[in-house]
C-alpha positions in Angstrom: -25.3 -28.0 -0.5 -22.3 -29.5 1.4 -18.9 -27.2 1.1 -17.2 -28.9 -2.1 -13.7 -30.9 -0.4 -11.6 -28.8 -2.9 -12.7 -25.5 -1.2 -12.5 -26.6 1.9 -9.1 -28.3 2.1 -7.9 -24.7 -0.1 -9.2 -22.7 2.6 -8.1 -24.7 5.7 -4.6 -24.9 4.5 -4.5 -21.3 3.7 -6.0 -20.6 7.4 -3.2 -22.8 9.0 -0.5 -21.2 6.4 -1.7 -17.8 7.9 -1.7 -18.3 11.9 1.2 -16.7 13.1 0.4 -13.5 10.9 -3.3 -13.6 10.5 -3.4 -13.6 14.5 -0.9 -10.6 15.0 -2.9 -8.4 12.2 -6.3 -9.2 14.4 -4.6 -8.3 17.4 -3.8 -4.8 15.7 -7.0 -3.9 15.1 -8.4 -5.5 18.4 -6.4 -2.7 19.9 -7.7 0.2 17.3 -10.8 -1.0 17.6 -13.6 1.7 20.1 -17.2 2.0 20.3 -17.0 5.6 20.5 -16.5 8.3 17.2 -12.6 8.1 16.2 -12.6 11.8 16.8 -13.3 11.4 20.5 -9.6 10.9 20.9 -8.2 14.3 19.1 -7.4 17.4 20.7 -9.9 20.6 20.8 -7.4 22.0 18.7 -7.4 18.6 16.4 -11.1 18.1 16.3 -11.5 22.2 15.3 -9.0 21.5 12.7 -10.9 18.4 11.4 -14.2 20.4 11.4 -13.0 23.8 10.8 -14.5 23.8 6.9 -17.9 22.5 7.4 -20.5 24.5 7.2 -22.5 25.0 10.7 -24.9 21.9 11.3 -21.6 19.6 10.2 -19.7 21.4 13.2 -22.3 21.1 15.1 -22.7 17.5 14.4 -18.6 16.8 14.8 -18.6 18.6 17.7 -20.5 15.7 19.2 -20.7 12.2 19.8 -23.7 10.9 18.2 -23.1 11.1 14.7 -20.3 9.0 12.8 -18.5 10.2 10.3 -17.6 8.5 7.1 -14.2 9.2 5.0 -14.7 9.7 1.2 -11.8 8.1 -0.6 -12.0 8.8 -4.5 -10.0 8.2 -7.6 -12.1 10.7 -9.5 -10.0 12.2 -12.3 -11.9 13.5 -15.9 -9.3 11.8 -18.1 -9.6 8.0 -17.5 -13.4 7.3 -18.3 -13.8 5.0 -15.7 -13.4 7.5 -12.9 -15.4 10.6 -14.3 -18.8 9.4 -13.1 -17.4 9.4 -9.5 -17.2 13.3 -9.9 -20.8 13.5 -8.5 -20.8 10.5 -6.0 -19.5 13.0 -2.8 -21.9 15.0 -3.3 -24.4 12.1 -3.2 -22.7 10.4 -0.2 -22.6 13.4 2.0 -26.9 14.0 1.5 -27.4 10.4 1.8 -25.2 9.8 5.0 -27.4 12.8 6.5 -30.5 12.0 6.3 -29.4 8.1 7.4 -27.8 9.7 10.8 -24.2 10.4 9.9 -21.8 12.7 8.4 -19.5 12.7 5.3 -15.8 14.2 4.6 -13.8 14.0 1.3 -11.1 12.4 3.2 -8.5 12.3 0.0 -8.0 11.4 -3.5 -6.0 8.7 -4.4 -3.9 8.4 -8.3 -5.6 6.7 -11.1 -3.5 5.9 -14.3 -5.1 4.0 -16.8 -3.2 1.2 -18.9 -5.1 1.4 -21.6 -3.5 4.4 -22.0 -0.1 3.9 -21.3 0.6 0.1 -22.9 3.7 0.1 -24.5 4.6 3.3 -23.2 7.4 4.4 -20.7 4.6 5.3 -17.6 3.8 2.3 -17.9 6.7 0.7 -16.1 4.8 2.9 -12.9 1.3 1.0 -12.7 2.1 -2.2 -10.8 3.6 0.0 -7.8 0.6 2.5 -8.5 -1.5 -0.1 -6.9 1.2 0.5 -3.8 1.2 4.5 -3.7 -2.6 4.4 -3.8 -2.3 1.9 -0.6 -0.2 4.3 1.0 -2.5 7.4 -0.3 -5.6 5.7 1.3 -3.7 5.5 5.0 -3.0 9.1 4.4 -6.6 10.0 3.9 -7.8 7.7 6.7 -4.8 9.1 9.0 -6.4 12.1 10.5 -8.6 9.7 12.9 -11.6 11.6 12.1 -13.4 8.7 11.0 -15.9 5.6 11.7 -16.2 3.9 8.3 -14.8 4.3 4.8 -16.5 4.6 1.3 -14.1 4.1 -1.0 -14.4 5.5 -4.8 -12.5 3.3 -7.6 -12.8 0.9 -10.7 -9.8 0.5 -12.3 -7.0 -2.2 -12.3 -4.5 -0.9 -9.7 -6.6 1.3 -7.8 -9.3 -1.2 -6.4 -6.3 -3.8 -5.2 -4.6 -0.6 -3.7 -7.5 0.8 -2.4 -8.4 -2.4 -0.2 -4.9 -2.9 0.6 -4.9 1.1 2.4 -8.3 -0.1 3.6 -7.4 -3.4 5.7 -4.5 -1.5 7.3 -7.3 0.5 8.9 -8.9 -3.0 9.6 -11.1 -1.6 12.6 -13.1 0.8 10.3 -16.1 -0.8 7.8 -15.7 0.1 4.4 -17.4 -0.1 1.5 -16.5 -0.1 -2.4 -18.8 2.0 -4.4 -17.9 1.5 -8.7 -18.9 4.0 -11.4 -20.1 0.8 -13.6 -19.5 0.4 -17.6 -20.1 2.2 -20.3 -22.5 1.4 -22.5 -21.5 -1.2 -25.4 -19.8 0.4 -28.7 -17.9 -1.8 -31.4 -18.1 -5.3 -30.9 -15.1 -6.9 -28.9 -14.7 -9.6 -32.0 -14.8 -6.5 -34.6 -11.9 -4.5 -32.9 -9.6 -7.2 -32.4 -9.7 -7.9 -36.3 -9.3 -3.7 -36.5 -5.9 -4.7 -34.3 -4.6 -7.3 -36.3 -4.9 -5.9 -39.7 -3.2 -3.1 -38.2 -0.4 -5.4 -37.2 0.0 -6.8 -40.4 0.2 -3.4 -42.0 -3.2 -3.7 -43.9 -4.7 -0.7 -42.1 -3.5 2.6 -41.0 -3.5 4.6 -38.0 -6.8 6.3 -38.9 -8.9 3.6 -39.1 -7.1 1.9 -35.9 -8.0 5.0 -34.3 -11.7 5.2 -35.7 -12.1 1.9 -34.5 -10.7 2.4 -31.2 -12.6 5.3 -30.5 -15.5 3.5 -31.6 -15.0 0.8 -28.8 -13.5 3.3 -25.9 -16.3 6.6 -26.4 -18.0 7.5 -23.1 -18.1 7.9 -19.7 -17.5 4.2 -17.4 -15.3 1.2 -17.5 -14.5 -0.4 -20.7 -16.3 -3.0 -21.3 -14.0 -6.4 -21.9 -13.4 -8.4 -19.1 -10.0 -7.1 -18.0 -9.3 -6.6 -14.8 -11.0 -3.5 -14.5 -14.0 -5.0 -14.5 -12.4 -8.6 -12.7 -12.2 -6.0 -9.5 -15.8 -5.1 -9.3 -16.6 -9.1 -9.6 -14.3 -10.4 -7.2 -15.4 -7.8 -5.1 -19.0 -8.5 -4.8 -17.5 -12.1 -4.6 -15.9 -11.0 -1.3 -19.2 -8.9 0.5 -16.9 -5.5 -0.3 -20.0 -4.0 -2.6 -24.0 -3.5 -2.1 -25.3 -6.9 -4.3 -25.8 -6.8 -7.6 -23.8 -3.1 -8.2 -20.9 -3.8 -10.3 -22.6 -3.6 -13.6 -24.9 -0.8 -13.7 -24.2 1.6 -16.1 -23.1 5.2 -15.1 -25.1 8.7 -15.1 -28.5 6.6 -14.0 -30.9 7.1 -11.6 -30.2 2.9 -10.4 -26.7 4.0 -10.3 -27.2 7.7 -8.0 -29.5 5.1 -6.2 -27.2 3.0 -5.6 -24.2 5.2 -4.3 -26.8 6.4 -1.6 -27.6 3.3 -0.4 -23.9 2.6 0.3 -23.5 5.7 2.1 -26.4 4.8 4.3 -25.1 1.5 4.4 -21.4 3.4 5.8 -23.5 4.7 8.9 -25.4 1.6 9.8 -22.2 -0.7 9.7 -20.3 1.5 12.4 -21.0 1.5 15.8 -23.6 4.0 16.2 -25.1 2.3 13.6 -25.9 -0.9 15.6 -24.3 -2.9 12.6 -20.9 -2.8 13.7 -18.7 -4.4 10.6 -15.2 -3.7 10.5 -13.4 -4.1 7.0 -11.3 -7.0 8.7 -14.2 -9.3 9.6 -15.3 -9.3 6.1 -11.8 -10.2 4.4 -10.7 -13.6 5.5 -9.6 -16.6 4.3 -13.5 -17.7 3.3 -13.8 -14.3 1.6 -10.4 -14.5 -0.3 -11.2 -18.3 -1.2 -14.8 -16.5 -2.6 -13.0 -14.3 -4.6 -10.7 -16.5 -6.2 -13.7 -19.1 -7.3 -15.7 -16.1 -8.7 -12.1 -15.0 -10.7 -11.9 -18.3 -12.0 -15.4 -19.5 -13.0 -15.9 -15.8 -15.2 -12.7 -16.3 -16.7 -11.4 -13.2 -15.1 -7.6 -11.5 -15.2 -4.7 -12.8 -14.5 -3.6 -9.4 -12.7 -5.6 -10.7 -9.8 -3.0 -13.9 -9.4 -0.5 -11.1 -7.9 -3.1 -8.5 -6.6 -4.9 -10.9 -4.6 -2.2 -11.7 -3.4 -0.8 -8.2 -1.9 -4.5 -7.7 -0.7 -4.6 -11.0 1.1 -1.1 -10.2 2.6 -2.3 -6.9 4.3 -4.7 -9.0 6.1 -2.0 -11.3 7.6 -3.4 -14.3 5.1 -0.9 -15.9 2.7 -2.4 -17.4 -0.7 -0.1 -18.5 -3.6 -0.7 -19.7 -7.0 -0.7 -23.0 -6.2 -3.8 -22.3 -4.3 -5.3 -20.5 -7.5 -4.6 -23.8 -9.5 -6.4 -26.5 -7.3 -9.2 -24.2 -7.3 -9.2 -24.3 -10.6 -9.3 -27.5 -11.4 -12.6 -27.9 -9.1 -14.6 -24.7 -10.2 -16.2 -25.1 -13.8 -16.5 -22.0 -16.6 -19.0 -20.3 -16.2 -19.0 -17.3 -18.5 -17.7 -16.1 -21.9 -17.0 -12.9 -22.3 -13.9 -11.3 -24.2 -11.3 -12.3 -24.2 -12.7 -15.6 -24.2 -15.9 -14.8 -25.8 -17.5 -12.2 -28.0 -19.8 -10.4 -25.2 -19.0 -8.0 -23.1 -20.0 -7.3 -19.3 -23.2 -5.4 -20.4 -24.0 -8.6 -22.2 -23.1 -10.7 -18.9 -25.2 -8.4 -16.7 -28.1 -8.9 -18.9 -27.9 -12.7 -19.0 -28.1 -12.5 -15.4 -24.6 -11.9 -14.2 -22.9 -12.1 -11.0 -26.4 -13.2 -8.7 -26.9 -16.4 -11.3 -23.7 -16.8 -11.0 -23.5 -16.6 -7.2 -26.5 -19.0 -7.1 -25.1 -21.3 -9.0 -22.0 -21.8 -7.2 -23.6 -21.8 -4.0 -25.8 -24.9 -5.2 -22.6 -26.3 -5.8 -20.9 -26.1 -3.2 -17.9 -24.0 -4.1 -18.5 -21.0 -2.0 -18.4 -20.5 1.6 -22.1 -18.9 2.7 -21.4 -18.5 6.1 -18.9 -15.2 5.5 -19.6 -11.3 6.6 -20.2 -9.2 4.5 -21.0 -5.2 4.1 -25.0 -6.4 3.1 -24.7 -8.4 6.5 -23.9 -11.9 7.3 -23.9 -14.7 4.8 -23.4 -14.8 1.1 -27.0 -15.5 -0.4 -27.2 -11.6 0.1 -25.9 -11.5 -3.3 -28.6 -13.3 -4.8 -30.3 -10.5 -5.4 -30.1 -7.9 -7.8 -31.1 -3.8 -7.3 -34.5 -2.3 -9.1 -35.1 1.1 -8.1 -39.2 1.7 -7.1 -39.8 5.4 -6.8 -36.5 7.0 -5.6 -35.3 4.0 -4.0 -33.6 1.1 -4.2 -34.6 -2.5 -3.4 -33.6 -5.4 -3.8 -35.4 -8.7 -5.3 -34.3 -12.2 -6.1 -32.0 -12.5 -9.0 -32.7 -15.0 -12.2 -32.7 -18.4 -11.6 -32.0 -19.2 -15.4 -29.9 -17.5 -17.6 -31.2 -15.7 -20.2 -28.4 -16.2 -22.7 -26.4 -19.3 -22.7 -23.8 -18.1 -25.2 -22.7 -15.8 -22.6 -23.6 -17.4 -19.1 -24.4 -21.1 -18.1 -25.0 -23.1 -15.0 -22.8 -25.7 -13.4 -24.9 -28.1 -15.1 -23.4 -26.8 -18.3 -20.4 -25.1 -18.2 -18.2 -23.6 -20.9 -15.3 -25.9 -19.7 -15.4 -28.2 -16.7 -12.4 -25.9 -15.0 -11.4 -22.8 -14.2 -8.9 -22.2 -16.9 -5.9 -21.4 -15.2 -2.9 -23.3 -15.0 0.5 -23.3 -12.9 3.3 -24.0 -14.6 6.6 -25.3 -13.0 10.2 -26.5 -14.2 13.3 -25.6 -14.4 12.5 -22.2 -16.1 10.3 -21.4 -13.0 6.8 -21.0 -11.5 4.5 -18.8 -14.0 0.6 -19.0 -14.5 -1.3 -19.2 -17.7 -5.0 -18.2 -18.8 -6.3 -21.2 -20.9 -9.9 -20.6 -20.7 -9.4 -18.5 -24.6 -6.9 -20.6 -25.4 -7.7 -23.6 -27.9 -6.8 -26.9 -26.5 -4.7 -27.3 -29.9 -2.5 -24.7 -28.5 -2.3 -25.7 -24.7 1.0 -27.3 -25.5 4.3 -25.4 -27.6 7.5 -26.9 -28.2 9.5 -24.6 -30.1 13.2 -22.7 -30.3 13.4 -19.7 -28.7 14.0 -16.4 -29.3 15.0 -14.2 -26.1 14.2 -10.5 -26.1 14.4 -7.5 -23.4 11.8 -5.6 -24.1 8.3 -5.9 -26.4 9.8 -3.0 -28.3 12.6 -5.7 -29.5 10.0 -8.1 -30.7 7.7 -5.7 -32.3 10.7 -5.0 -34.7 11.8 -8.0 -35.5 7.9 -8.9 -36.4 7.9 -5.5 -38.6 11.0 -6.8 -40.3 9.8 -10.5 -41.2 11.9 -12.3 -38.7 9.3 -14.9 -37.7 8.7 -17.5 -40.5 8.8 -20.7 -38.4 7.9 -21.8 -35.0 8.4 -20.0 -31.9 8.4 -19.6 -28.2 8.9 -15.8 -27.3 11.1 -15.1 -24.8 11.2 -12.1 -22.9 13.2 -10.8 -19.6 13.8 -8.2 -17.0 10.1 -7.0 -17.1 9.5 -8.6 -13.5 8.8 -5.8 -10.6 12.7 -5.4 -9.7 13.9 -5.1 -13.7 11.1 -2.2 -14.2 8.1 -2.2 -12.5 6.2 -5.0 -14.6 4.6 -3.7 -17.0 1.9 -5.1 -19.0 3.0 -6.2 -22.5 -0.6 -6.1 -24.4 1.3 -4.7 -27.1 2.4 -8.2 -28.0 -1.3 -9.3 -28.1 -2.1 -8.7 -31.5 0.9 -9.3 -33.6 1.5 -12.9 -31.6 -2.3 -13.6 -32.9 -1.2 -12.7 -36.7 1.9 -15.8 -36.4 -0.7 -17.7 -34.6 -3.4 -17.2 -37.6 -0.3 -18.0 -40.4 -0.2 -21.3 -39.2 2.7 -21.2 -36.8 3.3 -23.2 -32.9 4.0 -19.9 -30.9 3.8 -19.3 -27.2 5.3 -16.5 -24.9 7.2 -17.0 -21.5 7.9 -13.9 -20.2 8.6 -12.6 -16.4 6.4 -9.6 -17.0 2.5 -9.1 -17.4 -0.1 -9.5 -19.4 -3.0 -7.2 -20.0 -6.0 -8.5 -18.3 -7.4 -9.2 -21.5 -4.6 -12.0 -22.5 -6.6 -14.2 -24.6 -5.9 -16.7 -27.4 -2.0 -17.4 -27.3 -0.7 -19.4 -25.2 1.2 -17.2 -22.7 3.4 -18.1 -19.8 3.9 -15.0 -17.6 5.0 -13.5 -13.9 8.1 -16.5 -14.1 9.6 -16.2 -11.0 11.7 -15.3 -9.7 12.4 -12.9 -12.3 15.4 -12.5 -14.4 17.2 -10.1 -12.2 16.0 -11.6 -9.2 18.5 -14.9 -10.0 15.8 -16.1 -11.6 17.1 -19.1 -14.4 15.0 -17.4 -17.2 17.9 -15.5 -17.7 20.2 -18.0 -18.8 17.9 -18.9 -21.8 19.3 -18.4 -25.3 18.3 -18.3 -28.6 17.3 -21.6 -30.2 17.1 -23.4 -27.1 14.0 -26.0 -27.5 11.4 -24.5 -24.6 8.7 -26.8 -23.9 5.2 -24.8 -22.8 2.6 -27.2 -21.9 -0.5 -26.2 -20.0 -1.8 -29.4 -19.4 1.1 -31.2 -17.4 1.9 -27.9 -16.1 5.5 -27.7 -17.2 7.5 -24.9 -18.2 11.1 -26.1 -19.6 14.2 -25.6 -21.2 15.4 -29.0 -22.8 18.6 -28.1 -22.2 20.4 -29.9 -19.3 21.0 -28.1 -15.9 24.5 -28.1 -15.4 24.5 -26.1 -19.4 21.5 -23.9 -18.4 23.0 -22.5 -15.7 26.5 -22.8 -16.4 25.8 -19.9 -19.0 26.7 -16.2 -18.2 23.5 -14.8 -17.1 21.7 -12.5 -19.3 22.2 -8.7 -18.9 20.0 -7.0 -17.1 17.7 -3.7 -17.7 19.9 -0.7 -19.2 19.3 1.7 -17.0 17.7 3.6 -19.1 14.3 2.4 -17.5 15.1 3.8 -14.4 14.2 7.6 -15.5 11.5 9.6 -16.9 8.2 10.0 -16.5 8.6 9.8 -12.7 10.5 6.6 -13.2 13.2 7.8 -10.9 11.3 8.5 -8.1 10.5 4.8 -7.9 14.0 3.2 -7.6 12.9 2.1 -3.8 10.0 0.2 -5.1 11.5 -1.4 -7.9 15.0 -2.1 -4.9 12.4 -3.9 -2.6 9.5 -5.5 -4.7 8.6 -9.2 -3.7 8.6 -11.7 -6.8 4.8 -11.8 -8.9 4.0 -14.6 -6.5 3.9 -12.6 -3.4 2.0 -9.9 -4.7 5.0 -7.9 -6.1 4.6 -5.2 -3.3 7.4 -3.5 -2.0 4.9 -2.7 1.3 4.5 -6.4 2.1 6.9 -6.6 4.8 5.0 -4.0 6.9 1.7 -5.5 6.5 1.6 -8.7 8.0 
């Protein structure tokens, strides 16, 4: 099938957007770039130091040239469910890269906080510019020059984006993503989100929110909604970064111990001694990116991704903005259902045939570049297959053809909508994006008064004390990455559902995020520039007449430009943000952050 135009005119204008920078970052790792091991180049007194804790064959083997050595990266920590599977991956990765002709070091560890735990709380004002530290804590690991190719160990949201970003600023070395997978499924998506509204409405206490939670959240792997925990291991198949067909396998399986052996003898042959020489910067390029973006889109996936993509295509000297997200959009149909905007969940989606149908069936539409690299080798119709493990081993066959539950996942033939689902929005409030695709089309327009808040905290008390009886658009400021770190305001989630379900027109506009698993209210989010950043959002007052409509793409005050921004601008943040829980130690960050549409990263201007 012929390229469809949409792609291709997306992906040659972010090629010829990206020259000047995409050129210098190539030249960088042209110069890193050797045939022979990394540790060639260190002293004996480096190279001893490098080796000093292996046992004898491992010195042995570092002593020489003929073995290449891989660098564990890991997020592993025995809190965050996500990440305790990957407690026995070294261990795996080490044998495997033996026996296929290399070595293996647990290079570093890299922070892993988990939003699910911190929503609404104070730490959570440190997650977006997590995804920067563990960037910085993956060079780290990889600094010691000890290494030919990277495995790198993470799920969750921040940590993937941050991971890759560290990764592609050792662009000379292959690496490889390895997930833990999901936990199997507990309550029903549908169930719990009822569980959350009665809570909101004060019909249930804290026990039974808590029973159900548990209920939902109860083993080892990644939860299972489509958030963007489990958006990164998608678009990363998407983008060749993963073995085929590896995002979705449960934890603690044999397929899955299978699996994390085949990347580590995957690591060795994709180096140079390995005769597969695949360096992490060949793989991510503007074909790859423009993959990852149509296989966001067509699942329905998180809109975290519209400002990590971003950072991680950034580190590779590409630029991509969100009006490249929207065109694409607007060409790529629906493809999947799955909560947010459906009732199953990614072990449902695996089951129905997941990512390989859906690969195949964007491929027979055109709307995917085949002719990319990738860690599996060259060409995308590698990840048409799906994993089965025959003995010990794994091997790969040809993935469905059909799917085997269209209430979850359809073909192009049939989609769940005819687009992608997300909008840009612009006006004189801004640029902002919104999710549609669990949005009724009832809703995908809002004109109502406005109420302005600084903080979800603000708005969950004035809903606790009955202050919403009529129409509404939400308004709420300084939570872009300068005000506080953008946090995630999921807290909002439920109790904008209950107004919704009374009858009422309510949207939100806010210069902060939303969860990955924003879903049925109309939201307007990452305006920028922010607030604090001059952005006009802060000249918006109460009862001002905001118009939020998704399908002209307009964000507006109807309130005339020389009043709007005539006004004394709002005040900003506190202060009070900028301390606790390791807040303080962030104030650089927060000084330096680019706006949501550049990726929010404070590290961007060293990366391209």
């Amino acid at each position: 099938m012929a390229l469809h135009q949409t792609i291709e005119t997306v992906t040659e204008r972010i090629r010829q957007r990206s020259a000047a920078d995409r050129a210098r970052y190539l030249q960088r790792v042209a110069e890193a770039q050797q045939s022979e091991p990394h540790r060639g180049q260190l002293s004996c007194g480096n190279l001893a130091h490098g080796f000093a804790a292996c046992d004898a064959e491992g010195k042995l083997a570092l002593k020489g040239k003929q073995r290449p050595n891989l660098a564990i990266v890991s997020a592993y920590n025995d809190m965050l469910s996500a990440h305790q599977p990957l407690q026995a991956f070294p261990a795996l990765i080490k044998d495997a890269a033996w026996k296929a002709g290399g070595v293996a070091q647990f290079a570093g560890g890299v922070p892993a906080m988990c939003d699910g735990v911190t929503q609404g709380q104070p730490g959570m004002e440190l997650s977006l510019f997590s995804r920067d530290v563990i960037a910085m804590a993956s060079a780290v690991a990889l600094s010691h020059n000890m290494f030919d190719a990277a495995i790198f160990l993470g799920v969750c949201d921040k940590i993937v984006p941050g991971m890759l970003m560290g990764a592609l600023s050792f662009g000379h070395l292959p690496a490889i993503f390895v997930p833990a997978g999901p936990m199997v499924s507990g309550l029903g998506n549908i169930e719990k989100t009822k569980v959350r509204q009665a809570y909101a409405s004060g019909k249930i206490g804290r026990d039974e929110l808590l029973e159900a939670e548990s209920k939902s959240y109860h083993s080892p792997g990644t939860c299972t909604f489509y958030g963007t925990a489990n958006s990164n291991q998608l678009v990363l198949e998407f983008m060749g970064l993963q073995l085929p067909g590896t995002s979705f396998v449960n934890p603690h399986t044999p397929l899955r111990d299978a699996l994390t052996r085949a990347a580590a003898a995957r690591a060795v042959a994709m180096t140079h001694a390995g005769g597969e020489y695949t360096p992490v910067a060949q793989v991510v390029d503007e074909r790859a990116l423009v993959n990852g973006m149509v296989g966001l889109l067509a699942s329905g996936g998180s809109t975290n991704h519209t400002i990590h993509l971003v950072a991680i295509a950034r580190a590779a000297g590409i630029h991509i903005d969100w009006g490249d997200f929207e065109e694409l959009s607007e060409a790529v149909p629906l493809l999947a259902r799955i909560y947010p905007n459906g009732p199953a969940d990614v072990n449902h989606f695996q089951a129905a045939g997941g990512i390989p149908f859906m690969i195949r069936e964007l491929l027979k539409a055109g709307l995917l570049h085949e002719d990319v690299v990738t860690i599996a080798g060259p060409g995308l119709r590698h990840y048409l297959r799906e994993p089965f493990l025959v003995g010990d081993e794994v091997q790969w066959r040809e993935g469905p053809a059909q799917s085997l539950d269209t209430d979850v996942l359809r073909g192009t033939n049939q989609p769940f909508d005819a687009t992608g689902g997300l909008r840009l929005l612009t006006g004189n409030l801004g640029r902002c994006v919104m999710k549609v695709s669990a949005v009724d089309a009832e809703h995908h327009v809002i004109e109502a008064p406005a109420r302005v808040f600084s903080g979800q905290d603000q708005v969950i008390a004035a809903f606790e004390a009955g202050e919403f009886t009529d129409d509404v658009v939400v308004v709420i400021i300084n939570q872009g990455p300068r005000a506080n770190g953008m946090p995630e305001l999921h807290m909002l989630t439920p109790l904008l559902g209950v107004l919704q379900d009374r009858g009422l027109r309510v949207a939100l506009v806010t210069d902060g995020r939303m969860s990955g698993a924003s879903g049925r209210v109309p939201a307007a989010i990452q305006v920028s520039p922010e607030a604090v950043a001059g952005g006009p959002l802060a000249h918006v007052r109460d009862g001002d007449i905001i118009r939020v409509d998704a399908n002209a793409g307009v964000l507006e005050a109807q309130v005339g430009e020389v009043t709007l921004l005539g006004r004394d601008r709002a005040p900003g943040p506190d202060g009070r943000g900028d301390y606790g829980l390791g807040r303080e130690l962030f104030g650089l960050f927060r000084a330096q952050a680019r706006s949501a549409e550049e990726g929010g990263s404070p590290l961007q201007e060293a990366t391209v």
